[in-house]
ZAMARGU-4260 file (C-alpha; in steps of 0.2 Angstrom, whole numbers, plus 5000, padded with zeros to 4 digits):
<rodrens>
0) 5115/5004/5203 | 5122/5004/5188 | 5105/5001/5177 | 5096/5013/5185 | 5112/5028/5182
5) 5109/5021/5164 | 5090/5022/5163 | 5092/5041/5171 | 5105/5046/5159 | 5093/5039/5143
10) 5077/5049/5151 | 5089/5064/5153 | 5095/5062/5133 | 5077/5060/5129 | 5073/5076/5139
15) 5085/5087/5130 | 5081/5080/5113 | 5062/5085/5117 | 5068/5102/5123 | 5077/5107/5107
20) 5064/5101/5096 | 5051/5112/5106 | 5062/5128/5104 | 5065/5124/5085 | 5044/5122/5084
25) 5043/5138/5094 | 5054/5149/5084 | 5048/5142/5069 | 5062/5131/5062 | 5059/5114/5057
30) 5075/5102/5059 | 5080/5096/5041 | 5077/5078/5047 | 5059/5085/5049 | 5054/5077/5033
35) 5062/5061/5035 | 5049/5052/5050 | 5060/5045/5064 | 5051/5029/5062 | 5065/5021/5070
40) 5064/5030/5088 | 5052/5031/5100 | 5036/5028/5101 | 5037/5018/5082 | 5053/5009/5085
45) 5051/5000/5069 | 5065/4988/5068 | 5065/4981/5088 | 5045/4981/5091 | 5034/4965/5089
50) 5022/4967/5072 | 5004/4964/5074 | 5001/4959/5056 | 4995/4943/5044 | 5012/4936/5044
55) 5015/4935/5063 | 4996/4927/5064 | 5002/4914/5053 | 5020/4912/5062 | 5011/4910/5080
60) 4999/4896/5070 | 5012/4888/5064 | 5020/4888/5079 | 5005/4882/5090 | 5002/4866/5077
65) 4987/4873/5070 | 4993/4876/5050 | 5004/4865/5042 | 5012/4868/5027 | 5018/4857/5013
70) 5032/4861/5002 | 5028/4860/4983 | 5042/4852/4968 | 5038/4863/4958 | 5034/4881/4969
75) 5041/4879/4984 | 5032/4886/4998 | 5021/4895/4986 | 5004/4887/4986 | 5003/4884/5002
80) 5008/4899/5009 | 4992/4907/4999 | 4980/4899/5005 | 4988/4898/5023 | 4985/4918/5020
85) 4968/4920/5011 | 4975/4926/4995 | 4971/4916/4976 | 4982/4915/4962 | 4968/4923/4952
90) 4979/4940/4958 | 4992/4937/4950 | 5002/4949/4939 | 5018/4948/4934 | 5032/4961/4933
95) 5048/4959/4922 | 5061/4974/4927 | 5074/4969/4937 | 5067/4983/4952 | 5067/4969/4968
100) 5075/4958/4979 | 5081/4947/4967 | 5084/4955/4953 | 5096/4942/4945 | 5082/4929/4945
105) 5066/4943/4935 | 5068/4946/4917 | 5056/4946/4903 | 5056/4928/4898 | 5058/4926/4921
110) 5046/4938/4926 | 5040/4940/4944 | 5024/4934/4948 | 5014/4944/4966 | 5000/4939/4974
115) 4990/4949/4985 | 4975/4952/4996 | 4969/4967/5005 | 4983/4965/5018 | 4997/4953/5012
120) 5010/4954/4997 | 5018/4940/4990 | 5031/4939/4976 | 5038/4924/4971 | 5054/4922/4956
125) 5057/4905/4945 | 5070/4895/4955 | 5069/4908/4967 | 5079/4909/4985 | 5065/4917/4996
130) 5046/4920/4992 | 5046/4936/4996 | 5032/4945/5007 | 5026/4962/5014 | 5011/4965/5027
135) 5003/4978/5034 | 5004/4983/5051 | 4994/4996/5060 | 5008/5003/5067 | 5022/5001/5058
140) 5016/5004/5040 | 5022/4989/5030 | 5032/4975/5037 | 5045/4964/5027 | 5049/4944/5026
145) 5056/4931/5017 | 5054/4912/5017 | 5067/4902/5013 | 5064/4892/4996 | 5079/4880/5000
150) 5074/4872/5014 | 5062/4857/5010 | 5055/4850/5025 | 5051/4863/5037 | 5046/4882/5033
155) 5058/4896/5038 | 5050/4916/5040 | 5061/4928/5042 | 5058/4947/5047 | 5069/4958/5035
160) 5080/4969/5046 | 5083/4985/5034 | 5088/4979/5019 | 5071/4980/5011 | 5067/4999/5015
165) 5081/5004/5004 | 5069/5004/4989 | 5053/5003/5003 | 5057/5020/5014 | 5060/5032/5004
170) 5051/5048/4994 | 5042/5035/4984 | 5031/5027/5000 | 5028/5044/5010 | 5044/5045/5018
175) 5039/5026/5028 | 5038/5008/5027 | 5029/5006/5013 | 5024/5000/4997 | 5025/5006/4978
180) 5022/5001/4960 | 5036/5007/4949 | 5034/5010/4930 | 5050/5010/4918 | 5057/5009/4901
185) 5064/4990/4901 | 5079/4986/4892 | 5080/4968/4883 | 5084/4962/4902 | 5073/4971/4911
190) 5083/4983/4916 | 5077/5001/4918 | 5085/5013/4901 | 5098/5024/4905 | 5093/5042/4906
195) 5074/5036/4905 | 5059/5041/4917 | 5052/5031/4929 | 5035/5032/4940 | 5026/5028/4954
200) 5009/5022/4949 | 4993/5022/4958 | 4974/5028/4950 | 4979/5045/4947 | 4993/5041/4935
205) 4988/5043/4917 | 4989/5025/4909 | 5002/5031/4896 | 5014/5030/4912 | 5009/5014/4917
210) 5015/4996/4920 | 5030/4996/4910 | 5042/4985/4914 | 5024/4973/4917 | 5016/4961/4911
215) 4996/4965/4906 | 4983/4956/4898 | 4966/4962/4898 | 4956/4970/4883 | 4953/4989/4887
220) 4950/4998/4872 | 4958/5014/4867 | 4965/5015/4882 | 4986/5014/4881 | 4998/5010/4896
225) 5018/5003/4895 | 5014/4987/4897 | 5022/4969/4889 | 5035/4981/4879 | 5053/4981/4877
230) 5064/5000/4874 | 5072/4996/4858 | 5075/5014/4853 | 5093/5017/4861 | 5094/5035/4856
235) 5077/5040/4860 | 5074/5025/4872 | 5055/5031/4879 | 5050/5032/4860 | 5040/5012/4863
240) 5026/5008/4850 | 5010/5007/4866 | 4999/4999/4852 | 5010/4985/4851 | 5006/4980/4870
245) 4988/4983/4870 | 4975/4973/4871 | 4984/4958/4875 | 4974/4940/4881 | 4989/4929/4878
250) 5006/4930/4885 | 5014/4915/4879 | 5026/4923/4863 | 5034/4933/4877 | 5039/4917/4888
255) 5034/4902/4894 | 5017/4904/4905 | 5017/4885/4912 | 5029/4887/4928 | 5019/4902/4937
260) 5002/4896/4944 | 4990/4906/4932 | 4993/4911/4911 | 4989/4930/4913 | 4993/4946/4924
265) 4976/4953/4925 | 4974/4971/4922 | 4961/4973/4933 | 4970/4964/4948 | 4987/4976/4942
270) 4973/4993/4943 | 4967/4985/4961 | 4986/4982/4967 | 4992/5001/4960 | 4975/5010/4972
275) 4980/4999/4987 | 4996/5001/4990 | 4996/5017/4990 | 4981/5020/5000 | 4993/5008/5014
280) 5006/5020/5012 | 4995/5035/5016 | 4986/5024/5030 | 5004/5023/5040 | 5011/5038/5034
285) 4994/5048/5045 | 4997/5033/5059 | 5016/5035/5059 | 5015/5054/5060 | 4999/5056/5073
290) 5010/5046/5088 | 5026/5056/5083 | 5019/5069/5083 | 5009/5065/5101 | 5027/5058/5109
295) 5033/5074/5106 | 5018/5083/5114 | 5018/5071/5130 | 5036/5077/5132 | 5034/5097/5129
300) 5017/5096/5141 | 5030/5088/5156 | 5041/5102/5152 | 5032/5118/5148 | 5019/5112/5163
305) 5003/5111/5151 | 4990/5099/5156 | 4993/5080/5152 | 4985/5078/5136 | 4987/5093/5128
310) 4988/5095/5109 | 4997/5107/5101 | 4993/5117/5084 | 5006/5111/5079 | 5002/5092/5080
315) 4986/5098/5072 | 4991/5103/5057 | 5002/5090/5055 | 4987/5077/5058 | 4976/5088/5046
320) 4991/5090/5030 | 4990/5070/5031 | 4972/5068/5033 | 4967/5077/5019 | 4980/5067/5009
325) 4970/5051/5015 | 4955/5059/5012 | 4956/5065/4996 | 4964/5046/4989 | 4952/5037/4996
330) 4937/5046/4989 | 4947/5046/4972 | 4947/5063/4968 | 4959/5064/4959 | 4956/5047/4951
335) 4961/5045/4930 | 4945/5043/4920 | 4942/5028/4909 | 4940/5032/4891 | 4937/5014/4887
340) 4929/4998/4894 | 4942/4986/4905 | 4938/4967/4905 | 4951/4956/4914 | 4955/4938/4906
345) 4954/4931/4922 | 4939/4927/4939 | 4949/4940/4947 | 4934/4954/4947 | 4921/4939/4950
350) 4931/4935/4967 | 4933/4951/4972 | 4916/4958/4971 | 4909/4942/4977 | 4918/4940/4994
355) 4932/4928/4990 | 4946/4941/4989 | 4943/4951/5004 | 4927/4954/5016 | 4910/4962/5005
360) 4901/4975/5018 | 4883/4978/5009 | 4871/4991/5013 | 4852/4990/5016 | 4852/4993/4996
365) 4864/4978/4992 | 4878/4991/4990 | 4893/4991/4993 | 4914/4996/4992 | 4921/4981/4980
370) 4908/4983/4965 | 4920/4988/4948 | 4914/5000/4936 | 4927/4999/4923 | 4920/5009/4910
375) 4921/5028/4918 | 4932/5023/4932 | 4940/5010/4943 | 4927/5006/4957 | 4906/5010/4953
380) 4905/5019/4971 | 4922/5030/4974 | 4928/5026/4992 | 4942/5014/4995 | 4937/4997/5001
385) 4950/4998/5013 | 4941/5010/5024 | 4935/4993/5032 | 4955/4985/5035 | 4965/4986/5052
390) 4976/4998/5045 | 4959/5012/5043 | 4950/5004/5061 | 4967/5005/5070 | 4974/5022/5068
395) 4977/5033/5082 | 4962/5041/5090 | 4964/5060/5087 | 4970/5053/5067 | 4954/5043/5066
400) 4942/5057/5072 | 4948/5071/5060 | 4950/5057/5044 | 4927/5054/5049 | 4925/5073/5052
405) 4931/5076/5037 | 4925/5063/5028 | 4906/5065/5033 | 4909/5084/5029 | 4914/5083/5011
410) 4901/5069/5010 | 4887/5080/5017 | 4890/5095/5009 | 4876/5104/4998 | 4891/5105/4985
415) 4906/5097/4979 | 4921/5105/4996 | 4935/5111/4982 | 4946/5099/4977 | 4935/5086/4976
420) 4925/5092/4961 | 4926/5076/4953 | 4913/5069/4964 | 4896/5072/4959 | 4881/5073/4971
425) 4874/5057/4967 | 4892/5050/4970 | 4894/5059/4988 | 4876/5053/4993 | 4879/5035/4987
430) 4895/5034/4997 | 4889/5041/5014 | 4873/5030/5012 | 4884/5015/5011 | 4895/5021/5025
435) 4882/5026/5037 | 4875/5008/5033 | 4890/4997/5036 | 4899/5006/5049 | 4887/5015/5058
440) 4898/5022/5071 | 4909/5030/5058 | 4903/5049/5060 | 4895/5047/5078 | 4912/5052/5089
445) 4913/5072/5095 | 4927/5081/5084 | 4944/5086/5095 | 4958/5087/5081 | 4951/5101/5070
</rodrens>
């Protein structure tokens, strides 16, 4: 008796919650919570629901006695956890600001090495207490976990339960679980300066804003970025000499390279990481927001007597606001040019246009997502390669539908749409081509969000 008093009062609370969010929606005022997504409440329930993501794939096989894992001397759980996940040391870059978990262990001569694939993110620290990792999850945006580097003889994974979305929910990830690449001015510890800038780096960030506070070796040219430099100028403390970090092959005057698994932090790999995690953020944020957004239209249609099903304008426009933010990213429309060629030190391009970092879909043509330019721009055709992932496949329905429709329309049109000038025609036509090719059913579904 009592459960079901308890399950009446929770449908009831729900009820009331629904009904004074649809009179704030129908007289026009948006809740000042409205920004913030309630990724914590139904139907996301981030903390209590059961990710579907790389790191649970490898718990369950684990589990089942399918993959073992050794424990190194030397890196802990490190090398065997990578290739348990399909990711190679050849992505390696190295960060040396004090801006994660543990901080107290990341300095310049310390820095923090991450390794990543098209799903997984794995950071590991010299005498570390956790490897620390991030996965992607359809549903829940990015998804925190830590393995414990003290225990020697049997692997320990743990979920994060909130103290990661301190830095990884906020402004920075889309107002979700998510991801980010931060650029600062570094003190002689690796602490960001007082009073100093800091930045959010993806492909639209000029390279003059980016990767300080990293490590980056990798000839590109004219080009110049924050990286591998120290703020020494206390009174003017973003006055840094970019000449002096450029151009750099060799790491080891700045510490010692022979504890971390490769010598170098590839730029290439860094410029990959920056577009990608972003492009996650934006992924959830369109997923997070689409079944929010749904919930609250299931609710409004029991109440206001509308048909089961029915969308509202208002969930459209909030569907179409994120889409076009998707959109636009992943075609790179907004993408910084190159004014100089990029060549990595390391096999980290060679594996990822080859297959060995991440699947290769080619075309009829021998096309495809993962071929680097480098010398105008990041990628030679400018889609993301991530339009193949589980984050892209899996999005809600009426999200997935408006992201092709708009997609095939800014593709197909006689003319660069507005706003995404930067594409030329050859460009659009390459990429639909290639599209059309490897995912055939891409553009074949009947529009109903727009």
């Amino acid at each position: 008796m009592g459960g079901r008093t308890c399950k009446r009062r929770l449908e009831l609370g729900h009820r009331l919650k629904v009904i004074a969010l649809g009179c704030l929606l129908i007289t026009g005022i948006a809740p000042a919570t409205w920004a913030q997504l309630s990724y914590e409440q139904p139907p996301i329930n981030y903390g209590s629901a059961t990710p579907d993501d790389a790191v649970q794939d490898l718990i369950h096989r684990i589990q089942q006695g399918h993959t073992s894992l050794e424990y190194s001397p030397r890196h802990g759980w490190l090398p065997d956890l990578l290739e348990a996940m399909h990711i190679s040391p050849e992505s390696q870059v190295l960060v040396f600001s004090k801006t994660s978990l543990q901080l107290h262990k990341i300095s310049p001569r310390t820095p923090r090495a991450i390794y990543f694939n098209d799903d997984v993110y794995v950071g590991w620290c010299q005498n570390g207490d956790v490897v620390e990792i991030a996965a992607t999850d359809p549903r829940l945006g990015s998804v925190f976990y830590t393995v414990d580097q003290t225990d020697t003889r049997e692997i320990k994974i743990s979920r994060d339960r909130g103290g990661c979305l301190t830095c990884h929910a906020s402004h920075r990830t889309q107002d979700i679980p998510g991801l980010l690449v931060r650029s600062i001015y570094s003190d002689f510890n690796g602490r960001p300066r007082t009073g100093t800038r800091t930045y959010v780096t993806d492909h639209t960030t000029p390279f003059e804003q980016r990767y300080g506070g990293w490590y980056v070796t990798g000839e590109h040219g004219t080009i110049r970025h924050m990286g591998n430099l120290i703020s020494t100028n206390r009174e003017h403390p973003e006055e840094i000499d970019r000449d002096a970090g450029a151009n750099r092959l060799d790491l080891t005057e700045f510490f010692d390279v022979s504890p971390y698994l490769r010598p170098h932090s590839d730029m290439v790999a860094l410029m990959v990481l920056e577009h990608q995690t972003q492009m996650h953020n934006l992924l959830a944020r369109l997923a997070i927001e689409t079944r929010l957004a749904q919930h609250y239209d299931e609710g409004m249609n029991e109440i206001l007597g509308r048909p089961p099903g029915s969308i509202s304008d208002s969930t459209k426009r909030r569907i179409a606001t994120a889409g076009e933010k998707l959109v636009r990213y992943m075609l790179f429309a907004d993408e910084t040019p190159l004014n100089s060629e990029i060549r990595g030190p390391s096999r980290y391009r060679e594996l990822f246009e080859t297959g060995a970092i991440g699947p290769v879909y080619e075309d009829s043509r021998g096309r495809h997502l993962r071929q680097f330019d480098l010398e105008r721009r990041m990628f030679k055709y400018p889609c993301s390669f991530l339009i193949y992932s589980k984050a892209f496949r899996e999005l809600p329905p009426l999200a997935l539908e408006w992201v092709c429709n708009r997609l095939k329309e800014v593709l197909s049109a006689e003319s660069p749409p507005d706003g995404y000038e930067s594409l030329s025609d050859e460009d659009r036509r390459a990429v639909l081509e290639i599209l059309e090719d490897t995912l055939p059913t891409l553009f074949r579904s009947p529009a109903t969000a727009t």
